[in-house]
N, CA, C and O atoms as a MOPAC input file, in Angstrom:
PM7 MOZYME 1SCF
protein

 N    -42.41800 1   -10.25100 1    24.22900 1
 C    -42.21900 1    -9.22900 1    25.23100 1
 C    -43.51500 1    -8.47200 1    25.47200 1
 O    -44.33900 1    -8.14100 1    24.61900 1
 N    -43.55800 1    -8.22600 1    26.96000 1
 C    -44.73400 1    -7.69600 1    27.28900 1
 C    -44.79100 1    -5.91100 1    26.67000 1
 O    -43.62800 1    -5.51100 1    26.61200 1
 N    -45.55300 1    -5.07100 1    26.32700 1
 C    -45.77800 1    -3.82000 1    25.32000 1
 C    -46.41200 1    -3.04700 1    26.92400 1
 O    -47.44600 1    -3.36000 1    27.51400 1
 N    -45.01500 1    -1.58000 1    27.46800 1
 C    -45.64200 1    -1.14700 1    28.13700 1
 C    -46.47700 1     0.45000 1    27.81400 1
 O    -46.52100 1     0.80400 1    26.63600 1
 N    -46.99400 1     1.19200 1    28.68500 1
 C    -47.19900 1     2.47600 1    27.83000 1
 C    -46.43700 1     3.42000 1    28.34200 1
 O    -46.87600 1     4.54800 1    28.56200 1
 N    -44.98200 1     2.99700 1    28.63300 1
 C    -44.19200 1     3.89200 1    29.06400 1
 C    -43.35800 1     4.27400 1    28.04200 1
 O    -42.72800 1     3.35700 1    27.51600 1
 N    -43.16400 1     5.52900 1    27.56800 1
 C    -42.69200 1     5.59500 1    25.93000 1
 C    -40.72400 1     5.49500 1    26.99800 1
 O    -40.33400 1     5.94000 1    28.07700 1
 N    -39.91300 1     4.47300 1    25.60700 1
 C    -38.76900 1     4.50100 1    25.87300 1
 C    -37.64600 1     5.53800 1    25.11500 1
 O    -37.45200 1     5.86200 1    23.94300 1
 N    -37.02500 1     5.87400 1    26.39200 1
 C    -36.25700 1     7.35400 1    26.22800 1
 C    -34.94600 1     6.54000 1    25.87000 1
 O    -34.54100 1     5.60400 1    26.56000 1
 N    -34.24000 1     7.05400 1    24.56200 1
 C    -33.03800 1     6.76700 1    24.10800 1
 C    -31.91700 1     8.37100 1    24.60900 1
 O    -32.20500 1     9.50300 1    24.21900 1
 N    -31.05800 1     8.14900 1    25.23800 1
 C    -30.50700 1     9.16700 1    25.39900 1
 C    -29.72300 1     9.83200 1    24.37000 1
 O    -29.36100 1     9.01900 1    23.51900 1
 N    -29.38200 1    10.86500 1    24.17300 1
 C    -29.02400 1    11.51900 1    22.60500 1
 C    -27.72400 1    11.13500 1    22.55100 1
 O    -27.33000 1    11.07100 1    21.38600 1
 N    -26.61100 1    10.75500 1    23.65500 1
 C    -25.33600 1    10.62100 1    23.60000 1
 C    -25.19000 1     8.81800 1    23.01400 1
 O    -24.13100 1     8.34400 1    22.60400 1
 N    -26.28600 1     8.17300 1    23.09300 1
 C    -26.00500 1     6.62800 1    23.04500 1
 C    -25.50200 1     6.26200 1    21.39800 1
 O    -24.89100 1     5.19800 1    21.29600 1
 N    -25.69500 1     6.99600 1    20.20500 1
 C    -25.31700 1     6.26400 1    18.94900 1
 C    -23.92700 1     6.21000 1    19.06700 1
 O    -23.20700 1     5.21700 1    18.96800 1
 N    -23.45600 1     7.96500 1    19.40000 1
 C    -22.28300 1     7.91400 1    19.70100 1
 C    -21.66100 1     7.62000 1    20.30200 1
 O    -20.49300 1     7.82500 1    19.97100 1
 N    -21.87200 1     7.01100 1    21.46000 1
 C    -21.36500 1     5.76500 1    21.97300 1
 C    -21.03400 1     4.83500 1    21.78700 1
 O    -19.92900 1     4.43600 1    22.15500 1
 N    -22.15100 1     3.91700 1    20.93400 1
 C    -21.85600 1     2.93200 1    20.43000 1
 C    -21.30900 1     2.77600 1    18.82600 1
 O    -21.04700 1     1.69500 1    18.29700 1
 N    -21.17800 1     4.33900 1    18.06400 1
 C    -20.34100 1     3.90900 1    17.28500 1
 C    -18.76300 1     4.14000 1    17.95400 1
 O    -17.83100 1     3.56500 1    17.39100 1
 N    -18.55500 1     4.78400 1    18.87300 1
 C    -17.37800 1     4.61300 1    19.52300 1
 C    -16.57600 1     3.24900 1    19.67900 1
 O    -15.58300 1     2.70200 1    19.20000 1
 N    -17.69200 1     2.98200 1    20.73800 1
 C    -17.44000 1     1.22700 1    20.60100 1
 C    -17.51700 1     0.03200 1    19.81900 1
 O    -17.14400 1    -1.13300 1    19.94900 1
 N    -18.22200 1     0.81700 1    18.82800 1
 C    -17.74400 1    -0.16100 1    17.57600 1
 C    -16.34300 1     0.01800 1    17.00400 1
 O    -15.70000 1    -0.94400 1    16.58300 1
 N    -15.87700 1     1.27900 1    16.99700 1
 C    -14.83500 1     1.33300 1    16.37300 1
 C    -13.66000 1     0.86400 1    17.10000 1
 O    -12.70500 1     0.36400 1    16.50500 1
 N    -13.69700 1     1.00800 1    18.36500 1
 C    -12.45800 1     0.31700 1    19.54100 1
 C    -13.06800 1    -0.75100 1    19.06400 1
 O    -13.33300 1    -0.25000 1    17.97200 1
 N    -13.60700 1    -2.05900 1    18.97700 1
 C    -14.19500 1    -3.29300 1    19.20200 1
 C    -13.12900 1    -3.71700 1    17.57300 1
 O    -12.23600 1    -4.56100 1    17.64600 1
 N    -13.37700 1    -3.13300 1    16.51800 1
 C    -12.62000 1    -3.34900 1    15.30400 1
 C    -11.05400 1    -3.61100 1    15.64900 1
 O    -10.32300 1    -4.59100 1    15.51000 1
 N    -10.82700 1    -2.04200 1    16.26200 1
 C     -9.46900 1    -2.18800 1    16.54400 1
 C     -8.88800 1    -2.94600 1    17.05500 1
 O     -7.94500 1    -3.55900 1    16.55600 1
 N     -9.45700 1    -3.11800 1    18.52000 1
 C     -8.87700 1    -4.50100 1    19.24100 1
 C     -8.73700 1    -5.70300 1    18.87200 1
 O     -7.70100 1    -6.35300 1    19.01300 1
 N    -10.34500 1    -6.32100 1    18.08700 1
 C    -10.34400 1    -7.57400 1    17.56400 1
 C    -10.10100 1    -8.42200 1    19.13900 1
 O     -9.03800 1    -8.54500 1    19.74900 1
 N    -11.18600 1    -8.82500 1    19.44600 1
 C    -10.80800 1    -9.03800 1    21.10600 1
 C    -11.30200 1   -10.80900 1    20.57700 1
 O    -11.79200 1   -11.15900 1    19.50300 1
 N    -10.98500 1   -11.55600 1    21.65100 1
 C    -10.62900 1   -12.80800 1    21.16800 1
 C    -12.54700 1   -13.61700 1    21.92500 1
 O    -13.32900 1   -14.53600 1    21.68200 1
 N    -12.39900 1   -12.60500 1    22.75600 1
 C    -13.92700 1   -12.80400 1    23.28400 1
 C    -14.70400 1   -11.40500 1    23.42800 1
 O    -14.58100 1   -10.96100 1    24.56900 1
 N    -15.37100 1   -10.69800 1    22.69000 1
 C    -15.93500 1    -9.69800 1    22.42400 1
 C    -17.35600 1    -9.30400 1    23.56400 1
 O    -17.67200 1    -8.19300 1    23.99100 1
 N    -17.91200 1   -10.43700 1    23.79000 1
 C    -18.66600 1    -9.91200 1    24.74500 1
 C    -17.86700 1    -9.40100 1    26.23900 1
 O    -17.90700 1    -8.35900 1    26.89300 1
 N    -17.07100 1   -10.83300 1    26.40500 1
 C    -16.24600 1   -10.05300 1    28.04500 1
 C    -15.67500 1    -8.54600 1    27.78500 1
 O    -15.91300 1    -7.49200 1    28.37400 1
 N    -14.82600 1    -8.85000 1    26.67100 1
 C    -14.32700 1    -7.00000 1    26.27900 1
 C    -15.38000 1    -5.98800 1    26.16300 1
 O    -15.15900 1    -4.88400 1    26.66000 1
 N    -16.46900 1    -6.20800 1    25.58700 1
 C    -17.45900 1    -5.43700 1    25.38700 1
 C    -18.08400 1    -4.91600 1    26.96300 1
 O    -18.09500 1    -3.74400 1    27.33700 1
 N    -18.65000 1    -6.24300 1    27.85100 1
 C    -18.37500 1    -5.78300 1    29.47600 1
 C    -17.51900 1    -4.95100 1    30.04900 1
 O    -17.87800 1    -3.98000 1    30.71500 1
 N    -16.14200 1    -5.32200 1    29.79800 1
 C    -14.86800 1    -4.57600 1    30.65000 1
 C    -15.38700 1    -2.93300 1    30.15800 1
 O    -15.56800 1    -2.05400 1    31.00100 1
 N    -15.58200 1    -2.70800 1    28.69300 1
 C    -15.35900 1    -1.70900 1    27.89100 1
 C    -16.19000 1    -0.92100 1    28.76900 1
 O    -15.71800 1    -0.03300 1    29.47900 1
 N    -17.33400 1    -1.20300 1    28.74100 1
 C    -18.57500 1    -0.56800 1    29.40500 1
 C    -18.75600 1    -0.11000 1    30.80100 1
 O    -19.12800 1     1.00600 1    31.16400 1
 N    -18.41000 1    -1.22200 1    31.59800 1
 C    -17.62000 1    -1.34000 1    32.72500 1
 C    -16.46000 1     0.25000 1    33.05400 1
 O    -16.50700 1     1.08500 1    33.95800 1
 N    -15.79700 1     0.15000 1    32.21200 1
 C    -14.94000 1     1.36500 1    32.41400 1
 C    -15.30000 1     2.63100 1    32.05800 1
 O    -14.61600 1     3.56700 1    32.47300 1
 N    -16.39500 1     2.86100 1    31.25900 1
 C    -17.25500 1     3.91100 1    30.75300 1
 C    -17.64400 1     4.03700 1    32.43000 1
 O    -17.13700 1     4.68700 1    33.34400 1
 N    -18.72400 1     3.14900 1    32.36400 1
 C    -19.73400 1     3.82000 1    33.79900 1
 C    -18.80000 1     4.11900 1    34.90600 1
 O    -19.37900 1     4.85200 1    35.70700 1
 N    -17.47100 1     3.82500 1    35.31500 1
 C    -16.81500 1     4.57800 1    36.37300 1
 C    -15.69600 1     5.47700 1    35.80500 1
 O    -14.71000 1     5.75400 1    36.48800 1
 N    -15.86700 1     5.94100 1    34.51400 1
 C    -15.16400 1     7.67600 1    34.55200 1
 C    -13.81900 1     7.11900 1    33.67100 1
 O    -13.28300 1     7.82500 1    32.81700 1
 N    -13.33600 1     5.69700 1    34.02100 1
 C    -12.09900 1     5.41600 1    33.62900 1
 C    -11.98600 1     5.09600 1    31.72600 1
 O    -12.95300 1     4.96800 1    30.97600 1
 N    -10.82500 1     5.04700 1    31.42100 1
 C    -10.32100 1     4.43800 1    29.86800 1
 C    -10.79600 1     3.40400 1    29.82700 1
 O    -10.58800 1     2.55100 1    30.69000 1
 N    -11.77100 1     3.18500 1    28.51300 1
 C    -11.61400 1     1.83800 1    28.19300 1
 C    -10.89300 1     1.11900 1    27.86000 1
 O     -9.78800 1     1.64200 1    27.71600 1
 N    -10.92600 1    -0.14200 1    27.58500 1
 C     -9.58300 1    -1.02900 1    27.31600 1
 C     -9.72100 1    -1.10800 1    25.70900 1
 O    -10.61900 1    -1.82100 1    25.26300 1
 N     -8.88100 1    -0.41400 1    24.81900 1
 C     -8.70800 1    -0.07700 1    23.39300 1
 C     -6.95300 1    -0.58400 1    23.34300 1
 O     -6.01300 1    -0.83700 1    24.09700 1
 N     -7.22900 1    -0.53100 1    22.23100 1
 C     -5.16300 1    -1.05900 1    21.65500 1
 C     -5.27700 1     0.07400 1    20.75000 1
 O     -6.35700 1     0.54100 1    20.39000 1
 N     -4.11400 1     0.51200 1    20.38500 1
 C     -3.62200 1     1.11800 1    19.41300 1
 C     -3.46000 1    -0.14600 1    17.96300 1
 O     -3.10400 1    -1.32400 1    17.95100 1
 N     -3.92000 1     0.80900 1    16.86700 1
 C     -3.00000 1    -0.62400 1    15.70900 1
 C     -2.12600 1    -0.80200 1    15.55800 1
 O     -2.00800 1    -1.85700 1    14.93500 1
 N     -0.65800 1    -0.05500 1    15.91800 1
 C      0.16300 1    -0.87800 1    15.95800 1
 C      0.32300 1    -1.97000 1    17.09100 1
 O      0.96100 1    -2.97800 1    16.78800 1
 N     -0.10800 1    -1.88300 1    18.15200 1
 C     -0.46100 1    -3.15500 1    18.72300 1
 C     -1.15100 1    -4.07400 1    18.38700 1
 O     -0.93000 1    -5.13600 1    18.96900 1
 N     -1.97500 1    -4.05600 1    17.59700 1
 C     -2.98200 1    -5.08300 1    16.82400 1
 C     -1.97300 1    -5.97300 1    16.89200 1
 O     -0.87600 1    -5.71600 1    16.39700 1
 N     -2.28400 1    -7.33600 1    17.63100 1
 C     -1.45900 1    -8.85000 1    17.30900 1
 C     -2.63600 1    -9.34200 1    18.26800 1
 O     -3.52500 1    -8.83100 1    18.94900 1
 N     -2.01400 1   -11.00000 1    17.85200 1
 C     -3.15100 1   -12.05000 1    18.52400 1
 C     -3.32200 1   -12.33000 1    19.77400 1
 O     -2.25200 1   -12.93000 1    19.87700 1
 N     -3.57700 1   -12.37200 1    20.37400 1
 C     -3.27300 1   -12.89900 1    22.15300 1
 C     -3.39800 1   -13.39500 1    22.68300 1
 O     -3.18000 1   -13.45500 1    23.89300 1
 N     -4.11100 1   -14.39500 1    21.49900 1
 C     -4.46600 1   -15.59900 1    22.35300 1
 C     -2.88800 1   -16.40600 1    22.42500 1
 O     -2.49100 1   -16.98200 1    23.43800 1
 N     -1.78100 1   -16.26600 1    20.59800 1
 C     -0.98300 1   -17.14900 1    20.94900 1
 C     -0.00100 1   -16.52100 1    22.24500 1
 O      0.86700 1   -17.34600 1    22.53000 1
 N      0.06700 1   -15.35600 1    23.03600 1
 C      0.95600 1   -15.43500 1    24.02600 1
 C      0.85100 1   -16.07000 1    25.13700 1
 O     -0.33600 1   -16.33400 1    24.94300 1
 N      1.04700 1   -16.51900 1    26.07700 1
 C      1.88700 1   -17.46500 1    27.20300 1
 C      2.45500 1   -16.85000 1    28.24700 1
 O      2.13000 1   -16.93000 1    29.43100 1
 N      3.08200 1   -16.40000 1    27.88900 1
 C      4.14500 1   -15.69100 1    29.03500 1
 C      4.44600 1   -13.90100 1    28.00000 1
 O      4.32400 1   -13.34600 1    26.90800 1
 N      4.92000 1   -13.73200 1    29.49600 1
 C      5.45300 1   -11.95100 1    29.40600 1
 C      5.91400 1   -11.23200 1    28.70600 1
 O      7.09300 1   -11.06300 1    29.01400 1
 N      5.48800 1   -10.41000 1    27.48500 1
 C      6.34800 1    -9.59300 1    26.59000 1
 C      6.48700 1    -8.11900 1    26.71600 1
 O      5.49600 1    -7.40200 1    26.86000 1
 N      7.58800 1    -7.69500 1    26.66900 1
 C      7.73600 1    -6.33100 1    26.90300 1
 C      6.23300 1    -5.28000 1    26.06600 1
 O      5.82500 1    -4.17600 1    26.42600 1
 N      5.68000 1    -6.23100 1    24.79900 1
 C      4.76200 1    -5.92000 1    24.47900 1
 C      3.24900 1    -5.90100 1    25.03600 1
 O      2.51400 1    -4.91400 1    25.01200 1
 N      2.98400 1    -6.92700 1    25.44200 1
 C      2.08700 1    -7.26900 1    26.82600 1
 C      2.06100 1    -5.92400 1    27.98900 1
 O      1.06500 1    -5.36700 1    28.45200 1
 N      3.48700 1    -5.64500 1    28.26000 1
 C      3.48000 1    -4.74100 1    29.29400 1
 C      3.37300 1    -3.33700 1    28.82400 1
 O      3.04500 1    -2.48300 1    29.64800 1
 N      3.61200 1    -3.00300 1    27.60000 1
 C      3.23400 1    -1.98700 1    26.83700 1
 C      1.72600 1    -1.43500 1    26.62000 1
 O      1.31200 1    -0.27600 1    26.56700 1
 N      1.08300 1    -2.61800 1    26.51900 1
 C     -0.58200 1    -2.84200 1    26.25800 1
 C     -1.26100 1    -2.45500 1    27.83600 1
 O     -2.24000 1    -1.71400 1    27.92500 1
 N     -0.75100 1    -2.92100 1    28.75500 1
 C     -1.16600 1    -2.86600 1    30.39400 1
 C     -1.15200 1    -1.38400 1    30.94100 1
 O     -1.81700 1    -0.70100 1    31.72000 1
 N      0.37600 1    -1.18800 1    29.81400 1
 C      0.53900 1     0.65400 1    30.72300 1
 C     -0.20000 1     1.27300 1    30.17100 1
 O     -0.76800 1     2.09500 1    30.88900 1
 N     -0.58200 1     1.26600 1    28.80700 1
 C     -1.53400 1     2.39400 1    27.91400 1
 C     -3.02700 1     2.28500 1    28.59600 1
 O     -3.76200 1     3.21000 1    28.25000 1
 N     -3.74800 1     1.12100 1    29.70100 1
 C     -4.45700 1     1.00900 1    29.90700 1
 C     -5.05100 1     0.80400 1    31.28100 1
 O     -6.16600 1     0.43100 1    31.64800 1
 N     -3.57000 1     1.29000 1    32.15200 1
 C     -3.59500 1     2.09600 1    33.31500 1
 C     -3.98800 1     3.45700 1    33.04400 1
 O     -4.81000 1     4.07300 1    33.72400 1
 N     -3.15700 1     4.08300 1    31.66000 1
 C     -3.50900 1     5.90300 1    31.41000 1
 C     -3.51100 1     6.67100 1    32.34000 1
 O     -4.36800 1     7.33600 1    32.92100 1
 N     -1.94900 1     6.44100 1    32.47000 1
 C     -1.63600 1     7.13700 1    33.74900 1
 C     -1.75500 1     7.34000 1    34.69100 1
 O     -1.33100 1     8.38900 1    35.17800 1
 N     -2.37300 1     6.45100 1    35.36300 1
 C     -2.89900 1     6.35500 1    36.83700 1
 C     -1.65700 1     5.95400 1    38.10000 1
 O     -1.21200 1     4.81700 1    37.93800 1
 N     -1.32300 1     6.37300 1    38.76400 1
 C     -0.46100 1     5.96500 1    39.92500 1
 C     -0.78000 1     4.82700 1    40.60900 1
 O      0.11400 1     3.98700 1    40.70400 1
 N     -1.56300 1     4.65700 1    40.97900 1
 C     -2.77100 1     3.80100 1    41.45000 1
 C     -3.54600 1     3.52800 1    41.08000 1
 O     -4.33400 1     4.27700 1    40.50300 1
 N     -3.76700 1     1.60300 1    41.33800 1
 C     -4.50000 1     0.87600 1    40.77400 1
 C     -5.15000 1    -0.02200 1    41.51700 1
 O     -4.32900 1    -0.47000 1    42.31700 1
 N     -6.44700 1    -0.64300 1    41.71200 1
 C     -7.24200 1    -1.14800 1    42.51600 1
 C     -6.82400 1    -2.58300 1    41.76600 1
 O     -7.03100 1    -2.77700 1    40.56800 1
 N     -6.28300 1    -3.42800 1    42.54400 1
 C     -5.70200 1    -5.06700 1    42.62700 1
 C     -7.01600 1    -6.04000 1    41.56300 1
 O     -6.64400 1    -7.02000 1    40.91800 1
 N     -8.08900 1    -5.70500 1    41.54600 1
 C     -8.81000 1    -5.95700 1    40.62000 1
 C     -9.50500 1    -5.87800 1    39.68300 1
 O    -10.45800 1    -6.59400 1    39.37300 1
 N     -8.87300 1    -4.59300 1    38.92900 1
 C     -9.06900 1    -3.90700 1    38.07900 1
 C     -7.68100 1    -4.37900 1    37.45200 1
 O     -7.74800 1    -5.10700 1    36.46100 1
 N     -6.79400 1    -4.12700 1    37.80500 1
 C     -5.56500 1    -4.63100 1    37.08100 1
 C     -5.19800 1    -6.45100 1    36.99200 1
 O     -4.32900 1    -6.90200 1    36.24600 1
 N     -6.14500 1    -7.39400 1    38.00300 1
 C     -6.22500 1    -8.64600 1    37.39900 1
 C     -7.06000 1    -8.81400 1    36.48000 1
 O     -6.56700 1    -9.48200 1    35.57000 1
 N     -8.39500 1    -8.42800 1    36.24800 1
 C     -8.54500 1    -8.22100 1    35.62400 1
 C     -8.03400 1    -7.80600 1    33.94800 1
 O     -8.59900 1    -8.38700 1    33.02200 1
 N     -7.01200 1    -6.84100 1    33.67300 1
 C     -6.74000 1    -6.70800 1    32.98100 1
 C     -5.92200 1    -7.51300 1    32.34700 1
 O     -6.01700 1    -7.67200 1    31.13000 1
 N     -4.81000 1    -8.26400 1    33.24500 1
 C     -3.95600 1    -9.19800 1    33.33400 1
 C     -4.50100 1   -10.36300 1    32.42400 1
 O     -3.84500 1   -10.79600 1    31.47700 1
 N     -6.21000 1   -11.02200 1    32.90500 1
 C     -6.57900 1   -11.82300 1    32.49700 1
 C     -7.15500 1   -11.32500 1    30.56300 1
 O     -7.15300 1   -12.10700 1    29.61200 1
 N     -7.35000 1   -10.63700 1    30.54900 1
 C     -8.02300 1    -9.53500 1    28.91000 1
 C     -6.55200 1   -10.28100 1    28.30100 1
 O     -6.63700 1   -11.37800 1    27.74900 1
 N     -5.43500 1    -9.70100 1    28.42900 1
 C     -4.56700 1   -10.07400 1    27.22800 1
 C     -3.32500 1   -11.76700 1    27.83700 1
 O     -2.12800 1   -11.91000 1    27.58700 1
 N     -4.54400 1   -13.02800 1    28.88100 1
 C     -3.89700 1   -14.29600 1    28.75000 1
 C     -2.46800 1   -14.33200 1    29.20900 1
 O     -1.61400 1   -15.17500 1    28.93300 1
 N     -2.34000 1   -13.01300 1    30.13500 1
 C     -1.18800 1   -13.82100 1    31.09800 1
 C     -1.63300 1   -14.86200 1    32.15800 1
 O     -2.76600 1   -14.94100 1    32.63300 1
 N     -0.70900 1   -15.54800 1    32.42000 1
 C     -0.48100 1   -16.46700 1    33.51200 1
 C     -1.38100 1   -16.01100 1    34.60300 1
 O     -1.42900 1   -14.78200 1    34.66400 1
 N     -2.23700 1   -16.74100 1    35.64000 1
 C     -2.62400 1   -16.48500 1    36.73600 1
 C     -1.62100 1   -16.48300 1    37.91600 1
 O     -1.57900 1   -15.66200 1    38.83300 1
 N     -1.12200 1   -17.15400 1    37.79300 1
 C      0.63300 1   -17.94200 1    38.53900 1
 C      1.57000 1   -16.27800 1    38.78400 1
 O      1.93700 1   -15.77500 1    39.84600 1
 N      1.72200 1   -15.80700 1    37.50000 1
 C      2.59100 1   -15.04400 1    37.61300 1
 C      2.25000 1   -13.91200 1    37.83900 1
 O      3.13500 1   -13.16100 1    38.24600 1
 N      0.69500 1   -13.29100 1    37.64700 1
 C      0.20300 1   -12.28600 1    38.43000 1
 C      0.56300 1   -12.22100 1    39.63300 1
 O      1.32400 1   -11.39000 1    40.12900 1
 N     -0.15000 1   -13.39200 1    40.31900 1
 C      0.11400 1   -13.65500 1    42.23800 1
 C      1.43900 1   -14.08900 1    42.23200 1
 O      1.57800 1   -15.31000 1    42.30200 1
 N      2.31500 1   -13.49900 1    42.17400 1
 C      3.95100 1   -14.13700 1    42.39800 1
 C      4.59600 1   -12.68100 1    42.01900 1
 O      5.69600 1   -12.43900 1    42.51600 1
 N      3.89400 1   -11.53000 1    41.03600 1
 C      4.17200 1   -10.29800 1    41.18400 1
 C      3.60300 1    -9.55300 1    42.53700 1
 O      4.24800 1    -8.97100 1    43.40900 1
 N      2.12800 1    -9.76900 1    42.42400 1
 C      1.67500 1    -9.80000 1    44.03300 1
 C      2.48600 1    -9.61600 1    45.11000 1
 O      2.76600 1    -8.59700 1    45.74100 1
 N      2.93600 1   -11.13200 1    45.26600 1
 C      3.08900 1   -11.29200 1    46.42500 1
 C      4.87800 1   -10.90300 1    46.45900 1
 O      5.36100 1   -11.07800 1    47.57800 1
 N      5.59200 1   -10.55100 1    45.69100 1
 C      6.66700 1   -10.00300 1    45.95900 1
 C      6.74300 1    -8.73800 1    46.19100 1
 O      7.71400 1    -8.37200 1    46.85400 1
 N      5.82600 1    -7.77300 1    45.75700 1
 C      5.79400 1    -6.69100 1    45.79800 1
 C      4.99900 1    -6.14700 1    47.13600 1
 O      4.82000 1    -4.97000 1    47.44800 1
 N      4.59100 1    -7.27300 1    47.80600 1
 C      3.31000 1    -7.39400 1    48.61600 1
 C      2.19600 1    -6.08400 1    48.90000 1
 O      1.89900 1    -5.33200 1    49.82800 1
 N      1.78700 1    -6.33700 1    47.44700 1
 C      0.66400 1    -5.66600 1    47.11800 1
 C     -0.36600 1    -5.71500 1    47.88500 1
 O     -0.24300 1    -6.65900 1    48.66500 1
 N     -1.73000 1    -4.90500 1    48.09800 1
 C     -2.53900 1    -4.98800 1    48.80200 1
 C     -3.84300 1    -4.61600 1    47.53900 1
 O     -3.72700 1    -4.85500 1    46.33700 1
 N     -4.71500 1    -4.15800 1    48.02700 1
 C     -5.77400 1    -3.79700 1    47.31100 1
 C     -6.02100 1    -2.68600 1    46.14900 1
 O     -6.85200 1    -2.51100 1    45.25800 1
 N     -4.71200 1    -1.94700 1    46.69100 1
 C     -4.40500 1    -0.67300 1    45.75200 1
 C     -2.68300 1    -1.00800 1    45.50700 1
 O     -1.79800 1    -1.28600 1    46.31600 1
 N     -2.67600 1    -0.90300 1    44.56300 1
 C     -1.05200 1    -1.04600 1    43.81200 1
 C     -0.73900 1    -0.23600 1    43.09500 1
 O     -1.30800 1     0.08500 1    42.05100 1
 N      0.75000 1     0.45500 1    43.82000 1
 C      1.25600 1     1.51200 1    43.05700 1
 C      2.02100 1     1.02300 1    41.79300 1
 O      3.14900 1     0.53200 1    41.77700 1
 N      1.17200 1     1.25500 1    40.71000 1
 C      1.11300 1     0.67200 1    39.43800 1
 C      2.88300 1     0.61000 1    39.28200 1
 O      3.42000 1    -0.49600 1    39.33500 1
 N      3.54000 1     1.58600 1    39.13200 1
 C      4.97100 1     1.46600 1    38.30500 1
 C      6.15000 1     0.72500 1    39.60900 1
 O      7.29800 1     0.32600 1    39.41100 1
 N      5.59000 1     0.73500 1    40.54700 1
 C      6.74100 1    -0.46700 1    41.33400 1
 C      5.85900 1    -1.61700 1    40.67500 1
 O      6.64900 1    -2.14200 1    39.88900 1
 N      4.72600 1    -2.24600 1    40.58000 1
 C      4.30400 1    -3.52300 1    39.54600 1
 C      4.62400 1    -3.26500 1    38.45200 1
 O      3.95000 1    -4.00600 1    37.73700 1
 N      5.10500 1    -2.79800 1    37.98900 1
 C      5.24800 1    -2.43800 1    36.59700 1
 C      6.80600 1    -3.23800 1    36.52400 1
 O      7.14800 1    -4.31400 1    36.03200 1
 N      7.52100 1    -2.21300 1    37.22900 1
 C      9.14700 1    -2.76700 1    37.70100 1
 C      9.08900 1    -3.92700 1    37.92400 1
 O      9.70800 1    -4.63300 1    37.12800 1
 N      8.43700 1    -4.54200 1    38.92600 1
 C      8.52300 1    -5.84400 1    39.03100 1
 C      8.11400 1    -6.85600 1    38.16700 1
 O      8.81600 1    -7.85600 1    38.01500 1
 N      6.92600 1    -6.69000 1    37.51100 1
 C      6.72200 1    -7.31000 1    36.02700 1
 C      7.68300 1    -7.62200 1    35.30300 1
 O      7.83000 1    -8.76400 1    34.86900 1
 N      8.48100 1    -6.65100 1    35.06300 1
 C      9.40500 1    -5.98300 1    33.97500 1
 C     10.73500 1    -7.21600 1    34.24300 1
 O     11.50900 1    -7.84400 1    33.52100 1
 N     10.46700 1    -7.11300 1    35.61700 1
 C     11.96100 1    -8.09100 1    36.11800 1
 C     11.85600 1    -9.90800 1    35.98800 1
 O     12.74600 1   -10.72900 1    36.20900 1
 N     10.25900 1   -10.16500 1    35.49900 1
 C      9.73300 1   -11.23100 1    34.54700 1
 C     10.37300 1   -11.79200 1    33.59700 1
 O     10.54400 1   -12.98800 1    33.36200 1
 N     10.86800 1   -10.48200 1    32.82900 1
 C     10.91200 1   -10.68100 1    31.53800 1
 C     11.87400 1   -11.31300 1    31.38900 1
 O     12.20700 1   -11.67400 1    30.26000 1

């Protein structure tokens, strides 16, 4: 690496940051740590929750498949209360804990969602998945 003479400024908030995110990163146990580590960060720089589990949610995710009332438990804690949700921010999320692509767009399109989705009618309709 090229050596410039611009001295580099660490901002005072960054350890604690990243021991933050070390400690969500434990908790979750994410099955691909860099994409989570993106999303995580990702949701820092626009104001929103990162995507963290609680431990009693701690389980695997890769073995799920299809829809568990638990799954949908994990989705709402990571809306955090939001009414509204931007359609790719929440596929997104969809894709983090290995649901179906199929059954995202088939909640979609029954609910005929648009770009912003009022999270708890998807929610309802999810729910009616199960």
């Amino acid at each position: 690496m090229a050596q410039t003479d611009k001295p580099t400024c660490i901002p005072p908030e960054l350890p604690k940051m990243l021991k933050e995110f070390a400690k969500a990163a434990i908790r979750a146990q994410p099955q691909d740590l860099i994409q989570w580590g993106a999303d995580y960060f990702e949701a820092l720089s626009r104001g929103e929750t990162p995507p963290v589990r609680e431990r009693s949610e701690r389980v695997t995710l890769c073995n799920w498949a299809e829809l568990t009332p638990e799954l949908l438990k994990i989705l709402h804690s990571q809306v955090a209360g939001r009414l509204i949700i931007r359609a790719e921010e929440l596929a997104q999320m969809w894709k983090v804990v290995n649901l179906p692509t199929d059954l995202f767009n088939s909640v979609m399109n029954v609910g005929r969602f648009t770009e912003e989705i009022e999270w708890l009618k998807f929610l309802a309709l999810a729910c009616s998945a199960l």
